[in-house]
N, CA, C and O of each residue as an XYZ file, in Angstrom:
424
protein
N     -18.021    -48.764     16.576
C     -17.502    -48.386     15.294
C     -16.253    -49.217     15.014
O     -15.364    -49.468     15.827
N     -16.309    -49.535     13.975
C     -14.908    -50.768     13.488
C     -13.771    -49.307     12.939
O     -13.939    -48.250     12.331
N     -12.588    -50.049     13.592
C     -11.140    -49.392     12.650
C     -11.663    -49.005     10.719
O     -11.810    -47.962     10.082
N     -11.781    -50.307     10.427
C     -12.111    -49.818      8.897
C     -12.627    -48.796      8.496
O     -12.222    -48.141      7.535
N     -14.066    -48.411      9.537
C     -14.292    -47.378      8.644
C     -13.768    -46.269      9.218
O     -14.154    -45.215      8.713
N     -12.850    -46.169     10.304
C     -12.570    -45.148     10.823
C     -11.192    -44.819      9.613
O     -10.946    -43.660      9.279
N     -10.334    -46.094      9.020
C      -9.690    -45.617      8.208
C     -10.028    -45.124      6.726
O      -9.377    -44.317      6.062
N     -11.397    -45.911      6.300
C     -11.888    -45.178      5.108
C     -11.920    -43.705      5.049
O     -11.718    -43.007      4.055
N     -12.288    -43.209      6.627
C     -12.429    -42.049      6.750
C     -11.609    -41.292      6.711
O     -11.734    -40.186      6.185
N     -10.553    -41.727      7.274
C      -9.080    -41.256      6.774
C      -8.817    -40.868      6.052
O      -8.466    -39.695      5.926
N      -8.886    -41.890      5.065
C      -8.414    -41.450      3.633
C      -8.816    -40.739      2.752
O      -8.238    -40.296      1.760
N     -10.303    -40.566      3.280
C     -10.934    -39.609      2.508
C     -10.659    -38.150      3.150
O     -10.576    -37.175      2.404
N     -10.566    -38.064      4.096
C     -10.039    -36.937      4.468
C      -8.865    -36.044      4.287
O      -8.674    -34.835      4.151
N      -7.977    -37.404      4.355
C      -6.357    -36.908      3.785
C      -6.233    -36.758      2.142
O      -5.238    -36.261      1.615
N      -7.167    -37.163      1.534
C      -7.159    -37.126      0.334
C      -7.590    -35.838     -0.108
O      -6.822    -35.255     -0.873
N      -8.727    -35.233      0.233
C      -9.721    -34.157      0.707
C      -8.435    -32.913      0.557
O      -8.255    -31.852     -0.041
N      -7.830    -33.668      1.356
C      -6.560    -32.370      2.364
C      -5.426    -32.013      1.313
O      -4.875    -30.960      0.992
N      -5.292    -33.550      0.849
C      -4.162    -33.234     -0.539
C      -4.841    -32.133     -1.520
O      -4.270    -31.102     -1.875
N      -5.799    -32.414     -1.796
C      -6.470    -31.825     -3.002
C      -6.784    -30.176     -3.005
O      -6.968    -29.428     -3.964
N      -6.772    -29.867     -1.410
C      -7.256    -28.004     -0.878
C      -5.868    -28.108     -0.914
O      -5.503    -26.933     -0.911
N      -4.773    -28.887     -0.948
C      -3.702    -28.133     -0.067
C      -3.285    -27.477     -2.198
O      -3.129    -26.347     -2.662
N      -3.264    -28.696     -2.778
C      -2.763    -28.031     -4.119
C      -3.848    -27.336     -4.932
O      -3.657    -27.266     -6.147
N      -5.144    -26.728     -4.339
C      -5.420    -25.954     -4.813
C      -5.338    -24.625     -4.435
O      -5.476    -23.605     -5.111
N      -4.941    -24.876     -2.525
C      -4.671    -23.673     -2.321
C      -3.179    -22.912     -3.142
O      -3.068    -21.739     -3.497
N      -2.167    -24.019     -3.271
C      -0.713    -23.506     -3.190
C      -1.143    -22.798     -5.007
O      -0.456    -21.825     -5.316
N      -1.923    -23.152     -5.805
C      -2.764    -22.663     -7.000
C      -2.838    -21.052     -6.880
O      -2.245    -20.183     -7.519
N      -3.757    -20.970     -5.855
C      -4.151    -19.532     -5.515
C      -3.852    -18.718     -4.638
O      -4.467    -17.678     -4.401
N      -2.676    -19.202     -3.960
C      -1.591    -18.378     -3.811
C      -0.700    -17.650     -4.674
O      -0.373    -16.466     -4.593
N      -0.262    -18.750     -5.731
C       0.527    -18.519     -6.839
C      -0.151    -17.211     -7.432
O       0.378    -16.114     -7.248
N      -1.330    -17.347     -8.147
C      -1.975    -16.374     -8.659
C      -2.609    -15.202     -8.232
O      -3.412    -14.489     -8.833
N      -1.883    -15.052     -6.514
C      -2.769    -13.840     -5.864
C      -1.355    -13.267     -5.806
O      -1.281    -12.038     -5.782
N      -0.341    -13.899     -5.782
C       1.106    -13.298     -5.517
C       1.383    -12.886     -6.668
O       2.079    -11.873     -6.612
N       1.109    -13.278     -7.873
C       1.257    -12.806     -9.483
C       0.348    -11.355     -9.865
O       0.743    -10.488    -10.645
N      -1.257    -11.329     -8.938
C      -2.011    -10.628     -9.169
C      -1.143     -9.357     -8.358
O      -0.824     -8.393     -9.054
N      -0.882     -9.355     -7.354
C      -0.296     -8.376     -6.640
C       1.034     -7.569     -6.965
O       1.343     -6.399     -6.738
N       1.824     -8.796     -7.683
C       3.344     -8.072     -8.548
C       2.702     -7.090     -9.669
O       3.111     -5.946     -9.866
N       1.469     -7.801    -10.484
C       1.791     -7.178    -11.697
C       0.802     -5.562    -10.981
O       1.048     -4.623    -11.738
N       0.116     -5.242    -10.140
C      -0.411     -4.385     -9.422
C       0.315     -3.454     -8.686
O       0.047     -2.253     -8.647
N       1.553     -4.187     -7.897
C       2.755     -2.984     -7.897
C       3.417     -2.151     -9.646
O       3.821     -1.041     -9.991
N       3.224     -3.272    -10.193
C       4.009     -2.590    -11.486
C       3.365     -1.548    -12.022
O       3.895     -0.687    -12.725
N       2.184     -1.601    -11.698
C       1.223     -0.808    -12.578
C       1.084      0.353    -11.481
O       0.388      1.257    -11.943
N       1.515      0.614    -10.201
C       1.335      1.508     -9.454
C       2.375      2.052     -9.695
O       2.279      3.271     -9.840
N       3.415      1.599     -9.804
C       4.971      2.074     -9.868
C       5.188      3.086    -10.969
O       5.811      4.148    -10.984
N       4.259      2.231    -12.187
C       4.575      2.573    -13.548
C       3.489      4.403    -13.330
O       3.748      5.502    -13.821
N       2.336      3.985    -12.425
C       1.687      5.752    -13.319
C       2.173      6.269    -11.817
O       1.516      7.270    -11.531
N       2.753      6.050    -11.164
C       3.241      6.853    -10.089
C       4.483      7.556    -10.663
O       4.877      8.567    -10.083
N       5.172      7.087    -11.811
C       6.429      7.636    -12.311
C       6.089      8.587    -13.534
O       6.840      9.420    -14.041
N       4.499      8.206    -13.972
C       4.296      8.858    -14.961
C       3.720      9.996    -14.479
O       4.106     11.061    -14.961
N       2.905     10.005    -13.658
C       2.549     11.247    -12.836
C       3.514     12.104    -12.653
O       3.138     13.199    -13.072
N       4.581     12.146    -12.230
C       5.892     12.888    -11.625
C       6.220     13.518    -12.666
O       6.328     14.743    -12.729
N       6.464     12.497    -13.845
C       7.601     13.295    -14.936
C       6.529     14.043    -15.722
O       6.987     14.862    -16.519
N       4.778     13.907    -15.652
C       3.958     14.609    -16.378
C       4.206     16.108    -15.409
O       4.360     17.185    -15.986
N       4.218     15.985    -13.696
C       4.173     17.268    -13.634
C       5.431     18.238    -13.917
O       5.338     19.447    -14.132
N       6.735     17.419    -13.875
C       7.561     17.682    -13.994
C       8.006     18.601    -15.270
O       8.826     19.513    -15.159
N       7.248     18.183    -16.713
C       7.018     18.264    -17.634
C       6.176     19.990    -17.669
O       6.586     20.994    -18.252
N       4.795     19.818    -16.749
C       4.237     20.523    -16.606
C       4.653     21.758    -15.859
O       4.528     22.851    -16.411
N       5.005     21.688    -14.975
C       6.424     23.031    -14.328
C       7.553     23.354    -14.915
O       8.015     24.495    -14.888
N       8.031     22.482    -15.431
C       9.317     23.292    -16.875
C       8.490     23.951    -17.400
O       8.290     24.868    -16.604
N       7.634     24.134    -18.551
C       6.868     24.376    -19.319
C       6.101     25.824    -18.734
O       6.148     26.726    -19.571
N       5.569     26.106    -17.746
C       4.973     27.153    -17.101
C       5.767     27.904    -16.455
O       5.490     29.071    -16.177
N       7.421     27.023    -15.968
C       8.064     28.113    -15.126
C       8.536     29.634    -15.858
O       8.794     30.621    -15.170
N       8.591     29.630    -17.164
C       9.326     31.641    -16.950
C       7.727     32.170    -17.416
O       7.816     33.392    -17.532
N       6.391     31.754    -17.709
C       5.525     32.685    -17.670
C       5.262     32.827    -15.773
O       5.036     33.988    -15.431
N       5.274     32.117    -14.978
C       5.207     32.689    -13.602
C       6.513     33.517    -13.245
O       6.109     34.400    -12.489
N       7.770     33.652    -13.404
C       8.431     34.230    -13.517
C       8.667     35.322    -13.788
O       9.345     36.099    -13.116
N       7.930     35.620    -15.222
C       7.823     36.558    -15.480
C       6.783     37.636    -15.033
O       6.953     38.855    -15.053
N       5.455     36.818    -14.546
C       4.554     37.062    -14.278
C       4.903     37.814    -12.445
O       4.341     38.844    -12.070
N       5.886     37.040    -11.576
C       5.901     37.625    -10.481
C       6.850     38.668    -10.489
O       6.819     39.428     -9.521
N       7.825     38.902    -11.516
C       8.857     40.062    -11.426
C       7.881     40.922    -12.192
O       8.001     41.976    -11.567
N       7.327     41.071    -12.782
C       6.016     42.055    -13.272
C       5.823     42.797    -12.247
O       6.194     43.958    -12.072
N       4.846     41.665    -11.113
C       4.141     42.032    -10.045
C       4.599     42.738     -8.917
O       3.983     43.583     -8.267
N       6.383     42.067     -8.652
C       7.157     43.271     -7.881
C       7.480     44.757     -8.503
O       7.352     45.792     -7.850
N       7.741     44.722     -9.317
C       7.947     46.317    -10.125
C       6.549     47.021     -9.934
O       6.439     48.201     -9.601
N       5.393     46.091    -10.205
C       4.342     47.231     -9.808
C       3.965     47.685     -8.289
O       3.608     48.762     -7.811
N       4.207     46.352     -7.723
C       4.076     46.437     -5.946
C       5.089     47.155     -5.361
O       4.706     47.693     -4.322
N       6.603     47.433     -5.724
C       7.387     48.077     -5.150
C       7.280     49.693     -6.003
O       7.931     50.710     -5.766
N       6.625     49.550     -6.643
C       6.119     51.192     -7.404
C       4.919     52.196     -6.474
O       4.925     53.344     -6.030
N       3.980     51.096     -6.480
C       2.996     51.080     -5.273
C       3.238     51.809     -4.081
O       2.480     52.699     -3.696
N       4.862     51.265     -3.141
C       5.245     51.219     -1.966
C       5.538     52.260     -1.963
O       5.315     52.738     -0.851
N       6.171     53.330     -2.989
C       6.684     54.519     -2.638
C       6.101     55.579     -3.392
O       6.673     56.575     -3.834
N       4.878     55.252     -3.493
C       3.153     56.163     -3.501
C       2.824     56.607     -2.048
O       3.200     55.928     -1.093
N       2.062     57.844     -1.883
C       1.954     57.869     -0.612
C       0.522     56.819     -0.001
O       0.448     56.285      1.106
N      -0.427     56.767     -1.042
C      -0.872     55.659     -1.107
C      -0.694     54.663     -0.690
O      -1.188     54.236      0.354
N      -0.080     54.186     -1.292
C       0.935     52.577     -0.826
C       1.464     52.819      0.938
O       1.355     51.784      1.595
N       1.970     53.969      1.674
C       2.262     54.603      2.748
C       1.324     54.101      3.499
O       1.682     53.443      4.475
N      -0.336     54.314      3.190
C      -1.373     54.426      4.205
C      -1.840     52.591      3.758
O      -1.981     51.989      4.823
N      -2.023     51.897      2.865
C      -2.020     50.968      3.073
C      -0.886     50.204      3.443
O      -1.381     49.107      3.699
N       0.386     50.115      3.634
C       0.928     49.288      4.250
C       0.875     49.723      5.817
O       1.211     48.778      6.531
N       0.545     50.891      6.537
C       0.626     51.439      7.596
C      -0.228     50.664      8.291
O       0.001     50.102      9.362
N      -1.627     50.643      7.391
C      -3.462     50.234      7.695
C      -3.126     48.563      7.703
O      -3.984     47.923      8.311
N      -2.330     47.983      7.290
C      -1.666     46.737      6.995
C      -1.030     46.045      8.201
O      -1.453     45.147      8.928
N       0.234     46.809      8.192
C       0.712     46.438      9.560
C       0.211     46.719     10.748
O       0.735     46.017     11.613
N      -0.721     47.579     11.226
C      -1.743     47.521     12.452
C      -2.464     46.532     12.296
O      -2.612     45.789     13.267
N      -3.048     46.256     11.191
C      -3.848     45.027     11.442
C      -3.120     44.180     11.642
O      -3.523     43.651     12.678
N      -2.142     43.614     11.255
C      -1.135     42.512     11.503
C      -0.661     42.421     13.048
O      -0.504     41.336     13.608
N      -0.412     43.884     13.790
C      -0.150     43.526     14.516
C      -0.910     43.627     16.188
O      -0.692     43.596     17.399
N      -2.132     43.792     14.921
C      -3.656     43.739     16.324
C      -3.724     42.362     16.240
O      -3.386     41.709     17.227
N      -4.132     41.762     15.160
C      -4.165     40.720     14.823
C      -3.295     39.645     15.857
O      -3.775     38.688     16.465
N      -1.960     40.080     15.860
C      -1.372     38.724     16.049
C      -0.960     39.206     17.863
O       0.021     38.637     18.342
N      -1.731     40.228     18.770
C      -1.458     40.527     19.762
C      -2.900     40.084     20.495
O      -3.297     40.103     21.660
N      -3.369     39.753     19.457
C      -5.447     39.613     20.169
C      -5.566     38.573     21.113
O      -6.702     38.238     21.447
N      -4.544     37.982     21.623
C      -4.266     36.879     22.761
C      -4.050     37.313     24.232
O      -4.169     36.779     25.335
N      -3.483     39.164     23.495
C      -2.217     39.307     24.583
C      -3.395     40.668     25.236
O      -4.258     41.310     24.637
N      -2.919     40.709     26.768
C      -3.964     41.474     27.083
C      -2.548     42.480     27.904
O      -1.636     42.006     28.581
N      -2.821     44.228     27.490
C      -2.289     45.128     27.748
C      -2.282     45.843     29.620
O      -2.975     46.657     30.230
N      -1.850     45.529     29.739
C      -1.984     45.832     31.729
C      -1.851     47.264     31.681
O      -1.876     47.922     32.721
């Protein structure tokens, strides 16, 4: 094999090499552009999400409010029923069969 064509080959190669190298540095550019504007857009409904629920819990907080001080006045009305007596009694045995069912009585 002669030098010559070993340098034709060269050059076509290095030429080859110029040409991927600036098309890669191309699509780099545009995968690093694709990816900024993809944070922005995550950033952007990640902030919109927040202030929608945020929005959404102002807005509902005094009907739950109102809704759970309701629920204590009737539950602590309940409690001093004799009623209310035998279910919280029937309540706390279970609770505390329940949370002893590990434990074995000698």
């Amino acid at each position: 094999m002669s030098d010559e064509l070993d340098r034709e080959l060269m050059e076509i190669f290095s030429a080859a090499h110029a040409a991927d190298a600036a098309s890669d540095a191309s699509f780099i550019a545009q995968a690093e552009q694709r990816l900024q504007q993809a944070r922005g857009v995550r950033r952007v409904m990640r902030w919109s999400a927040a202030l929608l629920l945020l929005a959404l819990v102002t807005a509902l907080a005094p009907y739950v409010i109102e809704a759970s001080v309701g629920l204590s006045d009737r539950f602590a009305g309940f409690l001093r029923d004799p009623w209310g007596w035998v279910v919280s009694i029937a309540l706390g045995a279970w609770i505390v069969l329940r949370a002893r069912s590990g434990v074995r009585l000698r």
